[in-house]
C-alpha positions in Angstrom: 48.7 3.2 19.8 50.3 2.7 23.5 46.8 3.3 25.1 45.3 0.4 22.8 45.9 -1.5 26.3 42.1 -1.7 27.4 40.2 -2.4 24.8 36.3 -1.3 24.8 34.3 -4.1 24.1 31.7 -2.2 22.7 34.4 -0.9 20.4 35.9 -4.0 19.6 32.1 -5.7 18.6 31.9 -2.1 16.2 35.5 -2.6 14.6 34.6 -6.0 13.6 31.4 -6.1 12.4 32.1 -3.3 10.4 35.2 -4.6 9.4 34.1 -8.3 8.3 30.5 -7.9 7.4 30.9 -6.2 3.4 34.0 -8.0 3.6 32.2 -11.2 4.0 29.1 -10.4 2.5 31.4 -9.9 -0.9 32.7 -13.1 -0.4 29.6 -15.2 -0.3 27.4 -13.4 -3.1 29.6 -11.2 -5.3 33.1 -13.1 -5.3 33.8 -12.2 -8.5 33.1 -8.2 -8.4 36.1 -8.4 -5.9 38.7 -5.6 -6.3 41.6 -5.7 -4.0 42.5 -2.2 -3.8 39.0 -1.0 -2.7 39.1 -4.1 -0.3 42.8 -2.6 1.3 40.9 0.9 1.2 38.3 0.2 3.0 40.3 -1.8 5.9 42.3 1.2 6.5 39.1 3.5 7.0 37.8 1.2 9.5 41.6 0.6 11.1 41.6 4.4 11.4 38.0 5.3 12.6 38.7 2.0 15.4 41.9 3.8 16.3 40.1 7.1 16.6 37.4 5.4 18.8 39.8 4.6 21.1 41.5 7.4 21.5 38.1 9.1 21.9 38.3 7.2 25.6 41.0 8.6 26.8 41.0 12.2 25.3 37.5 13.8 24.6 39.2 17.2 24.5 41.6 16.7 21.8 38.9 14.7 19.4 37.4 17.6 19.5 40.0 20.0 18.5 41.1 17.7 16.1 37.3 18.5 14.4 37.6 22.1 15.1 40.7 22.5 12.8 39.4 20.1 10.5 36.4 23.1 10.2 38.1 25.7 10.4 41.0 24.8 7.8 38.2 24.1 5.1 36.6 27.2 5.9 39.5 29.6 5.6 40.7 28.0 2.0 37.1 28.7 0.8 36.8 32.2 2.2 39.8 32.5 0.8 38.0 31.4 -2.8 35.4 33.8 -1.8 37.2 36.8 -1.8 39.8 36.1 -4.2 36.9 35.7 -6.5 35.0 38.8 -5.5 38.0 40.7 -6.0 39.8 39.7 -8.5 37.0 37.9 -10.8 39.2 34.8 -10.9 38.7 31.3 -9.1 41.2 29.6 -7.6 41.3 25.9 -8.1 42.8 24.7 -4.8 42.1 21.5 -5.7 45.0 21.5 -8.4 47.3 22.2 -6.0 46.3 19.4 -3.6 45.9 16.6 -6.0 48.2 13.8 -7.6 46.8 14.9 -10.9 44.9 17.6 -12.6 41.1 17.4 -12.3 38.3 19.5 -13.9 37.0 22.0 -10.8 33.2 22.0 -11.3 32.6 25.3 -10.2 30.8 26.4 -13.8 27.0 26.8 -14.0 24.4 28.2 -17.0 22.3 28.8 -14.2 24.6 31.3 -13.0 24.9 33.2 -15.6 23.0 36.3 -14.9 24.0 35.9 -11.1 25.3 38.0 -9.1 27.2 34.9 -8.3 29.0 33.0 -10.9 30.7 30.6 -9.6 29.9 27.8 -7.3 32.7 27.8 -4.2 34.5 24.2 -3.9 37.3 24.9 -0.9 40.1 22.6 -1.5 37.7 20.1 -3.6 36.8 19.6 -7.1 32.9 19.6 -6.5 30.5 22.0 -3.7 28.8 19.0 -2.8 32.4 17.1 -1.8 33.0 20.6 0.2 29.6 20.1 1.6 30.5 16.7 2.9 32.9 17.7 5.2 31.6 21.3 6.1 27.8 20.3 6.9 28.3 17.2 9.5 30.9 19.2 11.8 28.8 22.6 11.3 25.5 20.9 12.1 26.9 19.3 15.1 28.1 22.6 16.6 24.9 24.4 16.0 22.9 21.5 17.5 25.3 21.2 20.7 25.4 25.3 20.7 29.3 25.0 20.8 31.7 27.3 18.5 28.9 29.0 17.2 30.8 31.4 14.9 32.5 28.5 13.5 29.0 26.7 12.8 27.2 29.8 11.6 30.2 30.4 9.1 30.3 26.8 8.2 26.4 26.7 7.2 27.0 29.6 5.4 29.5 28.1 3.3 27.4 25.5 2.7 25.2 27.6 1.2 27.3 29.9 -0.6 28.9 26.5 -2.1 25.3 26.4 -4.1 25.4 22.7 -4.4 21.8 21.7 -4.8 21.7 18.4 -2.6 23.4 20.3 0.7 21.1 22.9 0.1 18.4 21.0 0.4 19.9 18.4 2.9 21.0 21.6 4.7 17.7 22.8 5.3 16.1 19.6 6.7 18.7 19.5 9.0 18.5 23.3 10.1 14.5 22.7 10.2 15.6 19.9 12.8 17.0 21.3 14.5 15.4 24.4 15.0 12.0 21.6 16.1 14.1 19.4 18.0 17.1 21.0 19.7 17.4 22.8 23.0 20.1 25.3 21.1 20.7 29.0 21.0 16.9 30.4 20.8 18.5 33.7 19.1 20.2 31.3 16.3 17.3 29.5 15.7 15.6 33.2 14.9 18.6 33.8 12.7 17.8 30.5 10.5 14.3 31.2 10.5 14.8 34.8 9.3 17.8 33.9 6.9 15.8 31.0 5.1 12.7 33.1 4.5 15.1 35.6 3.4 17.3 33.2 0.8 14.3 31.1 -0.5 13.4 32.6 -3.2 17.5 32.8 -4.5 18.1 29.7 -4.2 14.9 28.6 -5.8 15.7 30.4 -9.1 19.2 28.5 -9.1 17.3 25.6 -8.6 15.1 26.2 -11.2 17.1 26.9 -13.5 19.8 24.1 -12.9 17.2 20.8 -12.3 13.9 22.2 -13.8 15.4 23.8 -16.8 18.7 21.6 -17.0 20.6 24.4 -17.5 23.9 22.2 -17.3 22.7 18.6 -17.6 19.6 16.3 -16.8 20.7 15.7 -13.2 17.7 14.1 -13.0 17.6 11.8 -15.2 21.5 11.2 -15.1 20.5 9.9 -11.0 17.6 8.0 -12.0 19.7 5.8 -14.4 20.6 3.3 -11.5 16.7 2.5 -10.8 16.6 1.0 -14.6 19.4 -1.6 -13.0 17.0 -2.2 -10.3 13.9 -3.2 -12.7 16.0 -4.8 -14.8 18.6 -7.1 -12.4 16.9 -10.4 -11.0 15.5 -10.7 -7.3 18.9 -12.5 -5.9 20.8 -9.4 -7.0 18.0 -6.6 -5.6 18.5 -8.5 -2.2 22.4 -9.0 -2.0 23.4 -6.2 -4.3 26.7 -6.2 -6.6 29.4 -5.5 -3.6 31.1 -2.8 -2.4 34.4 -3.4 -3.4 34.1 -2.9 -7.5 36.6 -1.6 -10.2 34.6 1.4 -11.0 36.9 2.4 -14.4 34.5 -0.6 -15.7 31.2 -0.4 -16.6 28.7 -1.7 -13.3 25.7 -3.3 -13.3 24.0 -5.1 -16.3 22.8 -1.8 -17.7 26.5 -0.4 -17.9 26.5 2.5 -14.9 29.3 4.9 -13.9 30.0 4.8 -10.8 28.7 8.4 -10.3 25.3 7.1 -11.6 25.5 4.7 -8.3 26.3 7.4 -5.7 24.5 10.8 -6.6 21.2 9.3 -5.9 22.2 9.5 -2.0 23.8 7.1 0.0 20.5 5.2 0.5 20.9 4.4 -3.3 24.0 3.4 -3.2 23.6 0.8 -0.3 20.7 -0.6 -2.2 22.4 -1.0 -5.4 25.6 -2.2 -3.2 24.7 -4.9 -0.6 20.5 -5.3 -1.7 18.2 -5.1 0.6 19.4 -7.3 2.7 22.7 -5.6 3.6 20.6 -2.1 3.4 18.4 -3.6 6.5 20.9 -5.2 7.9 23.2 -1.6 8.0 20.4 0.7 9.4 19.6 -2.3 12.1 23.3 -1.7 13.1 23.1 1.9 13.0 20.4 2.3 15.3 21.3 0.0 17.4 25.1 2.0 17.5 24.1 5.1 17.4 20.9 5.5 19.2 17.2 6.9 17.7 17.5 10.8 18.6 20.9 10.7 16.9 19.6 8.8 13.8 17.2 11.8 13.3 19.9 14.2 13.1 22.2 11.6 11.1 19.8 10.7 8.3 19.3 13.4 6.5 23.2 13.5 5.8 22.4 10.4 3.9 21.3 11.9 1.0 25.0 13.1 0.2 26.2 10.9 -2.0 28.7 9.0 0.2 29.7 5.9 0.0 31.5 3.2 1.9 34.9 3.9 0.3 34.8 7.7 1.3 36.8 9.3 3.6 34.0 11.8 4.5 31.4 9.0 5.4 33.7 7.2 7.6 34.4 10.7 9.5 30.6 11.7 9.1 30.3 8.2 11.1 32.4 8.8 13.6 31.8 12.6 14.2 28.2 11.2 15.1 29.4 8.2 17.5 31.6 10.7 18.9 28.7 13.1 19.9 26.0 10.4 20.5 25.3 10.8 24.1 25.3 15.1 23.7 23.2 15.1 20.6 20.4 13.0 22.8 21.0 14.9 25.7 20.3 18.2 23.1 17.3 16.4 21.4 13.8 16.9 22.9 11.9 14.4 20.2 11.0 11.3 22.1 10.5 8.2 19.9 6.6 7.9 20.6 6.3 11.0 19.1 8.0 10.3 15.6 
């Protein structure tokens, strides 16, 4: 806070159009979805990310750091769940221990059942994918910038070993970028080569089994329920959405969705169902503009995560990638006439 003295403009323009825009936008087309505590929520993300920014400025070093423990702390409490598991045959629900209140650990699958593995890792989270959300970005970054590889190689493969479908998938586009794209570590790009022609077929049987056969639920049709609201909804709503600050322990939409329903489809969903078109354009014209094309590539895929503008992990996701901008292009060989 004493080196808020010299304020980047660039920064300032950021902080305030993120700030004000849903803000506003809730205002003028979906006053009466308004619900204050996601509006306070939401103010202290983008007070925190703004402070962040500008302590970026003066102290590249300790940012850094700051995302290294971040890493590294996840890691450890789900190797940790790794081996207590292995050894033991028990899983042990961090979460519990971390939370307000008790919540129900998904770490169950059917389509585990004649695994080798069993269980589906979480870390100090009650879902993989929520692991995934916070090990992925910082992991992917590292490999791409070919700094604390160990960290990053462990990190990716605690992504995989978390055997959330979507990071799976979403893990692999981004490893596929950047083994086209980035000027990395040639022998790690070998490694990912060898490790996903290796892993393939495992991971297609859990997938099989889990979405094809629906081994647990329909996860498909249970993230295909929010496009019924889009049929159904008139043309004002599809282009200014419902808002972003809603009570979500009431039913949404005029087809009744949970607010699960809104975000599992990916983020992309989300925003659509959220702010309409409109805002959804309007959001991506920002982010290009913020963040630069060759980063965008790298960032997009992480989109299909199902964050959402109330989430811790989206706001640090955001900033992780601001933060890195100017490396990740340097690191990037696409050039936009060639996309």
């Amino acid at each position: 806070m004493t080196k808020l003295k010299e304020l980047s403009p660039a920064h300032l323009l950021v902080f305030f159009v993120t700030l004000i825009f849903p803000i506003l936008f809730n205002v003028l087309f979906s006053i009466e979805h308004i619900y204050i505590n996601s509006v306070v929520k939401y103010v202290m993300f983008v007070l925190y990310v703004f402070l962040m920014l500008q302590l970026s400025r003066y102290d590249h070093e300790v940012v850094e750091k700051a995302f290294v423990h971040c890493l590294l702390l996840h890691l450890v409490f789900f190797y940790i769940q790794v081996v207590a598991y292995f050894a033991t045959g028990e899983f042990v629900e961090f979460s519990k221990y971390v939370r307000a209140k008790d919540a129900v650990v998904l770490y169950e699958s059917k389509a585990l059942m004649d695994s080798f593995i069993s269980a589906r890792f979480t870390g100090l989270f009650t879902e993989p994918s929520y692991y995934s959300m916070v090990a992925l970005p910082i992991s992917a970054i590292f490999l791409i910038l070919n700094k604390h590889k160990l960290l990053s190689v462990f990190g990716i493969i605690s992504v995989g070993l978390s055997l959330s479908i979507a990071a799976i998938i979403i893990m692999a586009l981004m490893i596929g970028i950047y083994i086209v794209l980035s000027k990395g570590n040639k022998y790690l790009k070998v490694l990912c080569v060898v490790a996903a022609i290796l892993l393939t077929p495992v991971f297609y049987g859990f997938y099989d089994a889990r979405i094809n056969a629906e081994a647990d639920y329909d996860a498909i049709a249970s993230r295909s329920h929010v496009f019924t609201e889009f049929q159904v909804r008139n043309a004002y709503l599809n282009m200014v959405g419902e808002g972003v600050f809603i009570d979500e322990a009431k039913p949404l939409g005029i087809v009744g969705l949970t607010g699960a329903e809104i975000r599992d489809s990916s983020f992309y969903i989300y925003l659509l169902y959220s702010v309409g078109l409109f805002g959804f354009l309007t959001f991506f014209a920002l982010m290009f503009y913020l963040f630069g094309f060759k980063s965008m590539v790298y960032l997009m895929p992480l989109l299909l995560f199902k964050y959402h503008l109330l989430s811790t992990m989206f706001f640090m996701t955001l900033f992780l990638f601001y933060f890195y901008k100017e490396e990740v292009s340097h690191f990037a060989e696409v050039r936009e006439c060639e996309i």
